[in-house]
C-alpha positions as CSV (number, residue, x, y, z in Angstrom):
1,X,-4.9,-5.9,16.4
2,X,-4.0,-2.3,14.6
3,X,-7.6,-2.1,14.2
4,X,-8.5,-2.6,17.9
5,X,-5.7,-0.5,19.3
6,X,-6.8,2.6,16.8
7,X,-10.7,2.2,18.0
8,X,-9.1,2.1,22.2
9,X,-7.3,5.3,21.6
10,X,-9.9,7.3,19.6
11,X,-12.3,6.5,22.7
12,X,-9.9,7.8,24.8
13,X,-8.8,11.0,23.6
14,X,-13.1,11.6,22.5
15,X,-14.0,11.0,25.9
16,X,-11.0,13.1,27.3
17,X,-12.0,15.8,24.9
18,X,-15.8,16.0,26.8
19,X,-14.8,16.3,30.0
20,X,-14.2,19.5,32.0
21,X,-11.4,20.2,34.0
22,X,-11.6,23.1,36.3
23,X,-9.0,24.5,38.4
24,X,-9.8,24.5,42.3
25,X,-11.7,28.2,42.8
26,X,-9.5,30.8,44.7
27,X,-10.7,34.3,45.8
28,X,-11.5,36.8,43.1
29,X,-12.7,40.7,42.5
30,X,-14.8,42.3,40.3
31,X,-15.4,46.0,40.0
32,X,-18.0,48.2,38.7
33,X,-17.4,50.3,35.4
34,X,-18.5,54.1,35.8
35,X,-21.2,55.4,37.7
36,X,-21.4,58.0,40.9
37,X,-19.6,55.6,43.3
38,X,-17.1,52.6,42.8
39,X,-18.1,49.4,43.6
40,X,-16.0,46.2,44.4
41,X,-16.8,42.8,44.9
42,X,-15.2,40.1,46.5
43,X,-16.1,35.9,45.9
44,X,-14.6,34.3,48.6
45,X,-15.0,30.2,47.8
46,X,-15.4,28.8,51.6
47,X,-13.6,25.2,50.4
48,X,-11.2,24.7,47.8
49,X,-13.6,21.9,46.3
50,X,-15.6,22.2,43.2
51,X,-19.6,23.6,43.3
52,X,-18.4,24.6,46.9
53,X,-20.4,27.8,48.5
54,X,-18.9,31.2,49.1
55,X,-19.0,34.3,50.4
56,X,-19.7,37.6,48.7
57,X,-18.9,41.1,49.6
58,X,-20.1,44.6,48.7
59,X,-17.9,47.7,48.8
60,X,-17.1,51.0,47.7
61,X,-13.8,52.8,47.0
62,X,-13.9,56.3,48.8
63,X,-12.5,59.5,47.8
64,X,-9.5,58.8,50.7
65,X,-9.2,55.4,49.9
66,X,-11.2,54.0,52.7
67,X,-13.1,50.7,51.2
68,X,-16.2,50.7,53.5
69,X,-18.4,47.3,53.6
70,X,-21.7,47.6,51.9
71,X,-22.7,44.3,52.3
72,X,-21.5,40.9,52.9
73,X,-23.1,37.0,53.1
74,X,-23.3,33.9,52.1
75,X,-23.8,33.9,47.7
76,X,-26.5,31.2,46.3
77,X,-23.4,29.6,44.8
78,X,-20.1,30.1,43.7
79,X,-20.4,32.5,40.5
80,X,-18.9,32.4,37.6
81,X,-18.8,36.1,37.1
82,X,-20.0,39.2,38.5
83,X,-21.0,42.0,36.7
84,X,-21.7,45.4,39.6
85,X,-24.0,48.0,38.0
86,X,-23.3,51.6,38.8
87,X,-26.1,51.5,41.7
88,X,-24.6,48.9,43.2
89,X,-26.3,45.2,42.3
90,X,-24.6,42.2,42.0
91,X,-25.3,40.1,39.5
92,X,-23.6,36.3,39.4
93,X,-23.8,34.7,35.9
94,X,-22.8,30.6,36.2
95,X,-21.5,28.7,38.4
96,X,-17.9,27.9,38.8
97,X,-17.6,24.4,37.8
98,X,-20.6,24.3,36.5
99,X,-24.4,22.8,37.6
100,X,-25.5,20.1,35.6
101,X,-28.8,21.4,36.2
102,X,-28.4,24.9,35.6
103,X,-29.5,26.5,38.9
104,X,-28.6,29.6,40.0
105,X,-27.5,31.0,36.5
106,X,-28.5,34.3,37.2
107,X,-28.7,36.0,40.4
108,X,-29.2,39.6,41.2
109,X,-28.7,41.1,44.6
110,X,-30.0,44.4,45.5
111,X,-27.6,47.3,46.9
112,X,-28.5,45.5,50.6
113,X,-27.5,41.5,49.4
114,X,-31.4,40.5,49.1
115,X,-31.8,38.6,46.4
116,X,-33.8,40.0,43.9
117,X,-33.6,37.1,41.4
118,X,-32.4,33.7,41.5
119,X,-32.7,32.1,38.2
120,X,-31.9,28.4,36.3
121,X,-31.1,28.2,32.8
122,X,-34.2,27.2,31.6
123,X,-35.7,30.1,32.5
124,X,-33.8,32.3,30.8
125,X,-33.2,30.4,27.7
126,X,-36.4,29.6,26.9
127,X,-35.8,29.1,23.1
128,X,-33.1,27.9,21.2
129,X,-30.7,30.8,21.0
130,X,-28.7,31.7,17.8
131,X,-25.6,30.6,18.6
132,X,-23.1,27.6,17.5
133,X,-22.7,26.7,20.6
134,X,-26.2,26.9,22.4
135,X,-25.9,23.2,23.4
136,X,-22.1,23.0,24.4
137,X,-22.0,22.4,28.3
138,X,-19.3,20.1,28.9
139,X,-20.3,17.4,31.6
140,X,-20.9,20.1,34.7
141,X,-23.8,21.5,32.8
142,X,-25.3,24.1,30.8
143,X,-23.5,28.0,31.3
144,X,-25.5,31.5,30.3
145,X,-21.8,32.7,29.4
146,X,-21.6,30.1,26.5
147,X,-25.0,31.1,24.8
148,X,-25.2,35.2,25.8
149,X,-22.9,38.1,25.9
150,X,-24.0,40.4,28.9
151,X,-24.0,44.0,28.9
152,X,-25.7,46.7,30.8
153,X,-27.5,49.3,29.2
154,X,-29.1,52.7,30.8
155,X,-32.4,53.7,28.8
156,X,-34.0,55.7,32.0
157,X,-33.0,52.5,34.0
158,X,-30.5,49.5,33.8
159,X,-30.9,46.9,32.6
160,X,-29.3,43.8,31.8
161,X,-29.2,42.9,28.4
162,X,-28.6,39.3,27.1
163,X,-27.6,39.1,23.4
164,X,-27.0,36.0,21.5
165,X,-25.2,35.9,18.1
166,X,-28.0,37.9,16.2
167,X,-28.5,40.3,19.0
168,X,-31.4,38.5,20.3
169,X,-32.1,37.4,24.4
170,X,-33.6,38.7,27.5
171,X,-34.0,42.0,29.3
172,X,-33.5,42.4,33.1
173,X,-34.0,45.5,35.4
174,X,-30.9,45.5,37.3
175,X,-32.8,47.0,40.2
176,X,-35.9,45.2,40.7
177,X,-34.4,41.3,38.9
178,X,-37.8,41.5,37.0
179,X,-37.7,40.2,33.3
180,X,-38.6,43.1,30.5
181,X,-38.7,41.0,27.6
């Protein structure tokens, strides 16, 4: 009877230990580091429910405190995170939640809200990546943000750079959403 009651409470606290629990999305802001102009961005999630659409918008911060619209629409999905470069693209990383199939892990819009790229994980991690936990998902599904570090980098353009643990992972254009390497 010990034996049987040991064995019911290890499967319960190992499958409690896979699952994911998210917290129901609520607006957020992200804002661009340095450049000529200050950018903003605002996720607005259009229902409290998980993998739920939202809304994006694109602004500046003026010298008199006026925040002017640059852009606003509806978002391929409900990002993760946001990184702004200094021109003004959006870049969404993830989804919140997650997407068991990985879609939408990376998505660039251009200073206008076209989008430039709209990417699934298995096109940008193409090989295993050097990192402890390049398989770790949970149950919603594979996330960029648990395999890469993102930074931008200006070398006569920027550019997205994805780096695993040994420094290793795709190149973007942040203005065009075209892969370099």
């Amino acid at each position: 009877m010990r034996r049987a009651l040991t064995a019911v409470i290890a499967a319960v606290l190992g499958s409690s230990a896979l699952a994911d629990d998210w917290a129901a999305p609520v607006p957020r802001l992200f804002v661009s580091e340095g450049g000529p102009t200050a950018y903003g961005f605002k996720v607005l999630p259009q229902n409290p429910a998980l993998g739920a659409q939202a809304r994006g918008e694109l602004f500046t911060l003026s010298p008199d405190g006026r925040v002017p619209t640059v852009w606003r629409g509806q978002l391929r999905n409900l990002p993760l995170t946001v990184t702004i470069s200094p021109q003004g693209e959006v870049v969404t990383v993830d989804t919140y939640g997650g997407d068991q199939q990985g879609r939408h892990a990376l998505v660039i819009y251009s200073l206008s809200g076209t989008v430039l790229t709209d990417l699934p994980y298995a096109a940008i991690v193409t090989e295993r990546p050097a990192h402890p936990r390049s398989q770790v998902g949970g149950l919603s599904g594979p996330f960029l943000s648990q395999v890469y570090a993102l930074t931008l980098a200006f070398d006569g353009r920027w550019t997205l750079v994805f780096k695993d643990a040994l420094g290793h992972g795709p190149v973007f254009d942040a203005a065009t959403g075209k892969r370099i390497r």
